[in-house]
C-alpha positions, 0 to 999 in steps of 0.5 A, spaced: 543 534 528 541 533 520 541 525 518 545 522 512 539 519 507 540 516 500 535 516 495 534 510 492 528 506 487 528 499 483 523 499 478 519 506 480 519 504 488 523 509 492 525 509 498 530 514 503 535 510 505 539 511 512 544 507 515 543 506 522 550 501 523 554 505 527 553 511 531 547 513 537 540 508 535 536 512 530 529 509 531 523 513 527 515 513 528 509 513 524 509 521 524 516 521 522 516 516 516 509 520 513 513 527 513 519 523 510 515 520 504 510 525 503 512 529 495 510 535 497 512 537 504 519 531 504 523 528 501 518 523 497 519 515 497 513 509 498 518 508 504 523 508 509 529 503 510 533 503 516 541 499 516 542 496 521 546 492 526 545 485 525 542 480 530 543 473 527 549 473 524 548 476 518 551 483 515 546 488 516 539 487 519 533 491 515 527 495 517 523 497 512 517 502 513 511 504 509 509 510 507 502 510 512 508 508 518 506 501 519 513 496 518 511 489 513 515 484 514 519 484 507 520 489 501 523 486 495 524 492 492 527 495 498 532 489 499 535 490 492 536 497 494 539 496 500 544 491 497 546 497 492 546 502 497 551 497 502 555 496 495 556 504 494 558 505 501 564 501 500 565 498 494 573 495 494 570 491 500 562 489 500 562 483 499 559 480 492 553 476 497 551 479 502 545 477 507 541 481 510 536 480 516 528 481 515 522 480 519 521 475 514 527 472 515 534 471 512 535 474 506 542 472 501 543 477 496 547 477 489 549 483 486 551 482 479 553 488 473 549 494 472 546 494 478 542 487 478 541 484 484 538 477 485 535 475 491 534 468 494 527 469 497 526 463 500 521 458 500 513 461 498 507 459 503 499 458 500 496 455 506 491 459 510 495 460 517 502 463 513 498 467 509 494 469 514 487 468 512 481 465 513 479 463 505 481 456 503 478 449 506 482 447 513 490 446 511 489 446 504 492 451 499 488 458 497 487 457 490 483 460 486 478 461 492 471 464 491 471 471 495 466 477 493 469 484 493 465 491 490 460 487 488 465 482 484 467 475 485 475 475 484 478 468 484 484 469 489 490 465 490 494 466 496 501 466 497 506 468 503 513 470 501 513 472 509 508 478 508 501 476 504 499 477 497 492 476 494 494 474 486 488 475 482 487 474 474 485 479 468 484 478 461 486 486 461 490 488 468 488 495 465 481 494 466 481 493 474 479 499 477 485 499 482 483 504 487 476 501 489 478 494 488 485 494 491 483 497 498 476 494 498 481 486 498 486 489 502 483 490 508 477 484 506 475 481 513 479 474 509 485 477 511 485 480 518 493 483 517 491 486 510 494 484 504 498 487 498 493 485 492 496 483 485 491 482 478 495 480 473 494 477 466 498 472 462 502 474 456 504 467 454 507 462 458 513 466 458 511 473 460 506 476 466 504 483 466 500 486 474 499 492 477 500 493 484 497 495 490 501 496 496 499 495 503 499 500 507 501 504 501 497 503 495 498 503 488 506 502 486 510 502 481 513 496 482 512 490 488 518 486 488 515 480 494 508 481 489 512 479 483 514 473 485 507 471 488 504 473 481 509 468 478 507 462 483 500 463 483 500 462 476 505 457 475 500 453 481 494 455 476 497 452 469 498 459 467 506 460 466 513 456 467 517 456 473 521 461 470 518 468 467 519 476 466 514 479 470 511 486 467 510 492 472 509 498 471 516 501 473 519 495 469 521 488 469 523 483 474 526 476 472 521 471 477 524 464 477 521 458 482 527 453 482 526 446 483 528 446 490 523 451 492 526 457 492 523 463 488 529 467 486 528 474 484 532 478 479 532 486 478 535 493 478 536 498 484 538 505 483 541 511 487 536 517 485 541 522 490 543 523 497 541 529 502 541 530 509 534 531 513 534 533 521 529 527 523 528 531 530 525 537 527 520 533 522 514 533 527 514 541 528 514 541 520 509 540 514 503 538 515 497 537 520 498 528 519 493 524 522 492 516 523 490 516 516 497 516 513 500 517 507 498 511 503 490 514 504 492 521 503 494 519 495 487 516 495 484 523 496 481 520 501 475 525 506 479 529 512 474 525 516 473 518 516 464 516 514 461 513 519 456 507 518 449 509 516 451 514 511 447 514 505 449 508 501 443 507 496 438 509 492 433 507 498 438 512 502 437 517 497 430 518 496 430 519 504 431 526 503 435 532 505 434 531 512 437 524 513 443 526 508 444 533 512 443 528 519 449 524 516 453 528 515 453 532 522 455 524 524 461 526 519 463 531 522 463 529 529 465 522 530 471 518 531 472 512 528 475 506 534 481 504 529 485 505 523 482 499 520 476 500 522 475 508 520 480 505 513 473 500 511 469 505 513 471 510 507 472 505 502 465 503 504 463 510 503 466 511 496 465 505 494 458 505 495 456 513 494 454 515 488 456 523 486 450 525 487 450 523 494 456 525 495 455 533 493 447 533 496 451 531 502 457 536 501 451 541 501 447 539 507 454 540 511 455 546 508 449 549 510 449 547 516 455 551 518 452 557 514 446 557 518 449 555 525 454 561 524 449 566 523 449 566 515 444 567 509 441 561 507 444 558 500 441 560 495 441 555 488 438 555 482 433 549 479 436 543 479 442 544 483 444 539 488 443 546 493 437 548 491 434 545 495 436 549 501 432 556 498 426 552 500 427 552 508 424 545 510 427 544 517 433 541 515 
């Protein structure tokens, strides 16, 4: 039977909305949520939220779901468009506050004029076990700590706004190479549940602007949590006041630590459109999905996991052909033990292999399937990267 979603995004971070406050449980796995994210063969959104019946008292519980399937514990962003989708439903008797139940805790919401939306979200954590992560001196706060990453050495200011981020500052946030950098800190040994990964640099002491790169996700528009751990790191590095205007890519977000500790965040949400979608028939559909997830599809990420032991250096490169071709049947044949492990591995791979690389063994691969499927030898001209399979040579 189809199910009635909601479109909605906030500053370019969209997501299908479904409301699950009444009628039979509606529960989602990961292949599902993939399917409804994807731009070409779904809906498209960076996640899926559920409404839900409340638990603890308050007027509606949230269950948010990125695009790869896994579930943070809070979505900034996605908060706000709940409360407008909630506010839309009924909008002569929805409430001006409203709150609404998280993993990461409850979560007060005031809606304001053209589809403004203030979120009081709560206090922020920078010790080390509330992150979690293994930076920082015993108890003390993560504060511009050391940690080196794709042969960089980031400062990192950790903060938890009850899902972890690490706060990085730029002279240029448009210099970062986000797509090798972002997933190289999110899934660093020093943050053993991953984490979002924020550069940001100063404007003046009014005015942030950061790029984002979501956990489970990957580059965004707009990361409602990662602004106001932008805002706390740096007012806590002597960068910024209490009360800024974070830039975003997707727009702006009014970021205020009030005195009291709270950090309350002020933004837009907007319905897109509204559809029905039968949720029971997405797994027989689209395409062929598999544990890497949407997040590392939009990275065009290998179909198969690269495996330790692939040629990552010069050292590797000059070992010839037949260890690049030995590697490449590893490629093809082996299975990583987990997601995280098989995610660190690629982003090793990519991070670390130089093109040449890449297509000497994309040649060797290919040959090695012409020649076990009975076909020609692969002829090249000089100084392709296939030329040298014209010379025999065992490989």
């Amino acid at each position: 039977m189809p199910v009635e979603f909601a479109k909605y995004q906030g500053l370019g971070n969209d997501f299908v909305v479904v409301d699950g406050r009444s009628g039979p449980p509606i529960d989602l796995n990961g292949v599902q949520v993939q399917q409804l994210c994807d731009r070409r063969f779904g809906i498209g959104a960076d996640g899926v939220i559920l409404a839900l019946p409340p638990q603890e008292g308050g007027d509606l519980r949230m269950r948010i779901l990125n695009g790869d399937g896994s579930e943070p514990e809070m979505c900034g962003n996605g908060i706000r468009c709940l409360a407008r989708f909630v506010a839309d439903q009924a909008p002569d008797s929805c409430p001006g506050v409203l709150t609404i139940e998280t993993l990461a805790g409850p979560m007060h919401i005031t809606l304001q004029e053209q589809g403004q939306v203030m979120v009081d979200m709560g206090e922020p954590r920078l010790e080390p076990t509330a992150i979690p992560t293994t930076l920082g001196d015993g108890g003390q706060r993560v504060v511009g700590e050391r940690l080196l990453v794709a042969g960089q050495v980031l400062q990192v200011t950790a903060v938890s706004m009850g899902n972890p981020h690490a706060v990085i500052p730029v002279a240029d946030v448009e210099q970062v190479d986000l797509d090798q950098v972002g997933p190289a800190v999110e899934t660093h040994p020093a943050f053993p549940q991953r984490t979002n990964v924020h550069f940001f640099q100063v404007l003046d002491e009014q005015r942030l602007r950061m790029r984002i790169w979501e956990r489970g996700v990957g580059p965004t528009m707009a990361c409602g949590t990662g602004a106001c751990a932008v805002a706390v790191a740096a007012h806590v590095l002597g960068l910024s006041q209490r009360k800024v205007q974070v830039h975003l890519p997707g727009g702006v977000l009014t970021i205020h630590w009030h005195s009291n500790n709270h950090v309350f965040m002020t933004g837009p949400a907007q319905l897109s459109f509204v559809g029905q979608v039968a949720l029971d028939q997405l797994q027989a559909t689209g395409p062929n999905y598999n544990r890497w997830g949407a997040g590392a599809r939009a990275m065009a990420m290998p179909a198969q996991p690269p495996l330790d032991g692939l040629p990552v250096g010069a050292g590797d490169h000059q070992s010839g052909a037949g260890q690049t071709a030995s590697a490449a049947t590893k490629l093809e044949s082996a299975e990583p033990e987990s997601e995280a492990e098989a995610y660190a591995q690629t982003m090793r791979f990519l991070a670390n292999t130089s093109l040449d690389q890449m297509l000497e063994l994309a040649a060797n691969s290919l040959a090695q399937r012409t020649q076990r499927r009975g076909g020609p030898p692969i002829i090249s001209p000089p100084g392709d990267p296939l030329a040298h399979w014209d010379h025999g040579g065992g490989h």
